[in-house]
N, C-alpha and C positions, 0 to 999 in steps of 0.2 A: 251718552247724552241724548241720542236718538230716540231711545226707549222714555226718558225721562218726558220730551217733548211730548212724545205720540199722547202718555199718557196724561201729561196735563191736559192737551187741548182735547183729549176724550172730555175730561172733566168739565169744562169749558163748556164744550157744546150739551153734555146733561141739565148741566143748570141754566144754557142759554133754551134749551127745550121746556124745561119750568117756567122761564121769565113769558116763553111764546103762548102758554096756555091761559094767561090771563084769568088764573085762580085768585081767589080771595087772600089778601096779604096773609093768614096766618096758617092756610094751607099751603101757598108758597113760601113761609120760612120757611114749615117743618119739613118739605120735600127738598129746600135747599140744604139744611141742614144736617137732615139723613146722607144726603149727596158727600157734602164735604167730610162729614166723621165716618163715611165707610170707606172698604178697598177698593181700587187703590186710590183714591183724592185724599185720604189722611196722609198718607206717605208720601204724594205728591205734593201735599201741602206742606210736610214737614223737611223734605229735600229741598224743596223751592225756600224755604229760613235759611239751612243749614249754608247750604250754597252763595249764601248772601244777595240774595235777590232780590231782597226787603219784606215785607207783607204778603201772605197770597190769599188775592179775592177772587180770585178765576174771572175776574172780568173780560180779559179778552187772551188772546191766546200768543202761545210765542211762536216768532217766526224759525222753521227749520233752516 
C-alpha cells in the first residue's frame, strides 16, 4: 500500500507542476495527458479503479 501512495502522489505532484506553468489549455491537456497514460500513473490509475476508490483524477493526493 505504501508503494501504491508514494507513487500516486508522485503523479499528483507532475500534473500539479503542469497546472503551475500556466501554459496554454491545449499544451496543458497534452502534458497532462502524456502524464496520465505513461509509467507509472497508468497503473496508478488503474489500481486506484481496481481498488474501488472510484474515478482517478489525481487532483489531490492520498494521505499516508
Amino acid at each position: 500500500m505504501f508503494e501504491f501512495v508514494n507513487t500516486y502522489n508522485s503523479c499528483v505532484d507532475k500534473l500539479q507542476n503542469v497546472k503551475s506553468q500556466n501554459l496554454p489549455w491545449d499544451k496543458q491537456s497534452k502534458l497532462e495527458q502524456e502524464i496520465k497514460k505513461s509509467y507509472p500513473c497508468s497503473q496508478v490509475r488503474d489500481a486506484y479503479v481496481k481498488r474501488g476508490m472510484g474515478y482517478c483524477r489525481f487532483d489531490q493526493k492520498i494521505e499516508e
